[in-house]
Kinemage of the C-alpha trace (Angstrom):
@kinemage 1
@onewidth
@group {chain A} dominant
@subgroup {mainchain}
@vectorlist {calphas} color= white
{ca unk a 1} P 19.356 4.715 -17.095
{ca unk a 2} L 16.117 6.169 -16.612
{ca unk a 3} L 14.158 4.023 -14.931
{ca unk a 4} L 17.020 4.217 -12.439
{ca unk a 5} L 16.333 7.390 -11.769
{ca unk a 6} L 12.713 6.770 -11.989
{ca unk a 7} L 13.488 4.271 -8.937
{ca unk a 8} L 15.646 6.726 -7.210
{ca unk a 9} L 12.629 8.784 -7.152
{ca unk a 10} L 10.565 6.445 -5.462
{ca unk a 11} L 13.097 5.327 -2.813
{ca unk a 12} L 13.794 9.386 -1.841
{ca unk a 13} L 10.159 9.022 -1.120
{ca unk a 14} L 10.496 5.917 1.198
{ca unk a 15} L 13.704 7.479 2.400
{ca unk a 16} L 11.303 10.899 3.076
{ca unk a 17} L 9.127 8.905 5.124
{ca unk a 18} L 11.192 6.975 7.024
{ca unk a 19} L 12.977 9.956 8.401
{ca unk a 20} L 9.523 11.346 9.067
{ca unk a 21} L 8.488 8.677 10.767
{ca unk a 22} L 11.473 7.572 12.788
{ca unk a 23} L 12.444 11.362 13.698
{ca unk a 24} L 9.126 12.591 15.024
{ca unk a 25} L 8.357 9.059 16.651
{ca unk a 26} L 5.171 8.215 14.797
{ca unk a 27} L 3.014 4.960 14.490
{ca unk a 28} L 2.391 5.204 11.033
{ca unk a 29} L 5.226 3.086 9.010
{ca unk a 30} L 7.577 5.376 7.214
{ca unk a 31} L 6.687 3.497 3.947
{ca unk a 32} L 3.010 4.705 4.165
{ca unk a 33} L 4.406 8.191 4.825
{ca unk a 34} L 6.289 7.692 1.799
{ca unk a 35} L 3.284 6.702 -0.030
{ca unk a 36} L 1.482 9.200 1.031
{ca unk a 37} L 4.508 12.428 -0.063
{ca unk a 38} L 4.842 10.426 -3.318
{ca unk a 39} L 0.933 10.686 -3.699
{ca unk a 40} L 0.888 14.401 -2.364
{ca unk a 41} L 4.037 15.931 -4.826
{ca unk a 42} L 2.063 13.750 -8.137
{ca unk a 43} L -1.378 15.796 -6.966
{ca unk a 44} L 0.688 19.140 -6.542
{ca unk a 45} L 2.633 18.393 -9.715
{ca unk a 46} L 5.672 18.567 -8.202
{ca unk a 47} L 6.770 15.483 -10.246
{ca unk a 48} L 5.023 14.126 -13.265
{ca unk a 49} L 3.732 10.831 -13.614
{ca unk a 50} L 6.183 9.860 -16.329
{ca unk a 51} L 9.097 10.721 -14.137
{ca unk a 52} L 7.999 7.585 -11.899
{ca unk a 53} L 5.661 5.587 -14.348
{ca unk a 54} L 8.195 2.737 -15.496
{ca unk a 55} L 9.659 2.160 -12.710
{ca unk a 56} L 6.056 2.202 -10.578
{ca unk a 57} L 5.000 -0.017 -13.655
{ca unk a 58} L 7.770 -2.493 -13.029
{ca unk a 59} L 7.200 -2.740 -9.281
{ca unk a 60} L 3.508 -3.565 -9.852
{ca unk a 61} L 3.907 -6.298 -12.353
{ca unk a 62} L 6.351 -8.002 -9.442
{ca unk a 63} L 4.604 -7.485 -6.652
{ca unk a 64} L 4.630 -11.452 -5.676
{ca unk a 65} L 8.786 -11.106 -5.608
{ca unk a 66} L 8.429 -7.978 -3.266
{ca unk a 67} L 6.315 -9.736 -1.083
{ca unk a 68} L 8.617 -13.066 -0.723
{ca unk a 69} L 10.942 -12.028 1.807
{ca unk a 70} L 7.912 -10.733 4.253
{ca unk a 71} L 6.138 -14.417 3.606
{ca unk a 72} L 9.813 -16.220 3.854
{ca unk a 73} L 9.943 -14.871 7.478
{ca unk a 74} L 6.719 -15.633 8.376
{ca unk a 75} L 7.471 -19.066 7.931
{ca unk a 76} L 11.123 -19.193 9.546
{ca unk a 77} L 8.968 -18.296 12.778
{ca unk a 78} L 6.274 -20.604 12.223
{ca unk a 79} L 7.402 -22.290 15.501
{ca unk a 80} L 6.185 -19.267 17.185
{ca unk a 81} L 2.957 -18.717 15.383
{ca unk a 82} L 1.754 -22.173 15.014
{ca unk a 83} L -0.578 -21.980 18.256
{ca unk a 84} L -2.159 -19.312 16.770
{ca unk a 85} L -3.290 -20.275 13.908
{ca unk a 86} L -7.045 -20.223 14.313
{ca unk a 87} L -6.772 -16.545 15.466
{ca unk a 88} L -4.533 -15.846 12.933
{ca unk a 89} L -7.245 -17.434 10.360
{ca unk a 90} L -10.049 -15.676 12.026
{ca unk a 91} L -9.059 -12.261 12.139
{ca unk a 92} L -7.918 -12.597 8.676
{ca unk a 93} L -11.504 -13.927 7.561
{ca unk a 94} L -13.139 -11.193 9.592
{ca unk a 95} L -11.107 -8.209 8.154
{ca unk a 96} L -11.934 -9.722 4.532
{ca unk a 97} L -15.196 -9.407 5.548
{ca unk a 98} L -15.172 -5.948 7.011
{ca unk a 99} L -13.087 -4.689 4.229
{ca unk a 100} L -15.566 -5.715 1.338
{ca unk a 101} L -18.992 -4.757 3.731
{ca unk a 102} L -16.895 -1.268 3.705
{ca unk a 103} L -15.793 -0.847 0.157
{ca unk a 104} L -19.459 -1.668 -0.643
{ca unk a 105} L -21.253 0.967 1.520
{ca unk a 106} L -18.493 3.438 -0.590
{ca unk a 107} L -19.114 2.622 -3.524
{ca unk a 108} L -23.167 2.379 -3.145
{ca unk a 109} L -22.578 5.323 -1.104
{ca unk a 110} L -20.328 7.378 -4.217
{ca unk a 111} L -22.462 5.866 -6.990
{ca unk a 112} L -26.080 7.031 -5.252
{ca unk a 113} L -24.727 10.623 -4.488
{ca unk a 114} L -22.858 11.742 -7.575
{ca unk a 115} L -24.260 9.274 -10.344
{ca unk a 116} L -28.021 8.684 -9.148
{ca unk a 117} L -29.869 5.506 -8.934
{ca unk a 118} L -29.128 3.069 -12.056
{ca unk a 119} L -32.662 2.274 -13.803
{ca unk a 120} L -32.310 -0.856 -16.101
């Protein structure tokens, strides 16, 4: 029974964001918003960690499951996509490459300023 509840958390979240999103018209996904209240009430300690923890647990160890249906559809409209599929391939290459250029400038950026220089 508790990890229902623990999941009932979560959803109100979702829910939270979805309203937020759809009522006020944004272009952020009311998921993200979600994300992002769920993140904000843990910092706050509005909720504790273990009031969400199995539950979060359980939906990170089946992440491939929750991410089925969104690669099922993908593939019912192939017929659509197929001519793009270079583009589709390149962009996705290119962000890859953007994203890990970016996460390393961070973290050589975090580690020089608040750890120093590493001296073997």
């Amino acid at each position: 029974m508790k990890i229902y509840f623990q999941l009932l958390y979560i959803l109100l979240f979702s829910l939270a964001g979805e309203i937020l999103s759809t009522g006020f018209n944004l272009p952020v996904p009311g998921s993200i918003i979600g994300m992002l209240l769920l993140f904000l009430a843990l910092k706050f300690k509005l909720i504790r960690l273990r009031q969400i923890y199995d539950a979060g647990q359980f939906m990170i160890e089946n992440m491939t499951i929750l991410f089925l249906p969104a690669g099922v559809g993908i593939m019912s409209h192939w017929d659509a996509i197929a001519k793009y599929w270079w583009q589709i391939i390149l962009i996705t290459v290119l962000a890859l490459v953007v994203n890990l250029a970016v996460i390393a400038f961070v973290t050589q950026f975090v580690k020089q300023r608040f750890e120093g220089e590493y001296r073997k």
